[in-house]
Structures are given as structure tokens and as C-alpha cells.
N, C-alpha and C positions, 0 to 999 in steps of 0.2 A: 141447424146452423143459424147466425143471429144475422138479424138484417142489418147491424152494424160494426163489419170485420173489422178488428183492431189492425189500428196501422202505426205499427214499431217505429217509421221512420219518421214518421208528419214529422216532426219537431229538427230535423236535422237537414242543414241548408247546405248542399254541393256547389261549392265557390268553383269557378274558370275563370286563374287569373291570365289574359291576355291571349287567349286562344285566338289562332292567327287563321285557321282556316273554315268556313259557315260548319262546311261536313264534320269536323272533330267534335264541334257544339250540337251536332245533331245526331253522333255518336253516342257521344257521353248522355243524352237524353234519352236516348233506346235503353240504353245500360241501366241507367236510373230508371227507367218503369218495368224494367224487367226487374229488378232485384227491389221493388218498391218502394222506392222515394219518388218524390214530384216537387221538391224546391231546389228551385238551380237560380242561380247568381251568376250574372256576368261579369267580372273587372276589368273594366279598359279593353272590351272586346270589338273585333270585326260585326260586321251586320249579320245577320243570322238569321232571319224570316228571309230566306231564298231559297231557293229550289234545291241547291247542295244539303243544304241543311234539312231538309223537310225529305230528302230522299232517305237519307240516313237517321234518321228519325220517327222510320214508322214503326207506327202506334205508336208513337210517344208526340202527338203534337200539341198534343195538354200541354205538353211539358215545356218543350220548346217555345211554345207561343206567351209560358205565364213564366216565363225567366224574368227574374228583377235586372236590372244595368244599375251600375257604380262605376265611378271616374275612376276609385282606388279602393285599392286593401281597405284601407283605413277608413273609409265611409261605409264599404261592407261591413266590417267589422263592428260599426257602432250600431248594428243592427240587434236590437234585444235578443233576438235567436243565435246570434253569433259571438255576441260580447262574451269575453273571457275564454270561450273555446278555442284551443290549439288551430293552426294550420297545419294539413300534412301535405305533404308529399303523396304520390301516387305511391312512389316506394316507400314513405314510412309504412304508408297503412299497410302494406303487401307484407312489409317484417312484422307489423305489429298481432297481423293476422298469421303469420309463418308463427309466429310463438305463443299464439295461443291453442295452435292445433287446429284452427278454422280452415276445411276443405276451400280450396281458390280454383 
């Protein structure tokens, strides 16, 4: 095995626009290190270094702790890693993956 595992996701930035509650962002943080990503983006979020957050979050407080913040979409977006790429939905991606035949 190589002492340097390829990681398919590095390059792909999981946007939370306006998540209202710490735990949801410390959710979606677990979810992303379990399926290997670690770039998460906040838009126009609640605080999130709390204890909701960091409970729902474990192992993943890499993640959590190196979230970017943005006032808006639109300053997200003018982020080189994000520029030009789509926004989805929770449910786009879920059809877009139902039609590819990707087990969910």
C-alpha cells in the first residue's frame, strides 16, 4: 500500500447554505469523513464550534473546525474550487445518483 492514499474528493467543496441548527453542521461533517471529503463551506450559518456540533461530529472535528464562512452564495461561489460548478440539492444529487445506479 502507498504512503500516499489517493483522495478522489480533495478537490470538491460541500456548501451549507444557512443551516439553522450547530448539530445539522456537525452531522453533515461526520457524513463527509465518513464517505471522504474534508472541505465544507458555511453560507450565512449559525455558530458551529459548540458542543451540539462537536457531539454530532465525532471523528470528524477536522472537519468541522476547518469549515470556510461566507455572508453568501455568491462569495462562495467565487471561490476557484467552486466557480462554474452547479449547486445541488440534497435531492438532486439522490436522483442523480438513483440514475446512475450508485448504491445510496
Amino acid at each position: 500500500m502507498s504512503k500516499n492514499p489517493v483522495k478522489p474528493f480533495q478537490n470538491i467543496d460541500i456548501v451549507l447554505v444557512r443551516p439553522l441548527r450547530p448539530g445539522n453542521i456537525g452531522s453533515a461533517a461526520r457524513a463527509m469523513k465518513n464517505m471522504g471529503f474534508s472541505s465544507l463551506s458555511l453560507v450565512d450559518a449559525c455558530n458551529h464550534l459548540v458542543s451540539e456540533a462537536y457531539q454530532m461530529a465525532y471523528g470528524a472535528h477536522d472537519v468541522l473546525e476547518g469549515a470556510k464562512h461566507y455572508a453568501t452564495l455568491s462569495e462562495a461561489s467565487s471561490v476557484p474550487t467552486l466557480n462554474g460548478l452547479p449547486v445541488l440539492t440534497y435531492r438532486e444529487i439522490l436522483v442523480f445518483l438513483l440514475k446512475c445506479n450508485f448504491s445510496i
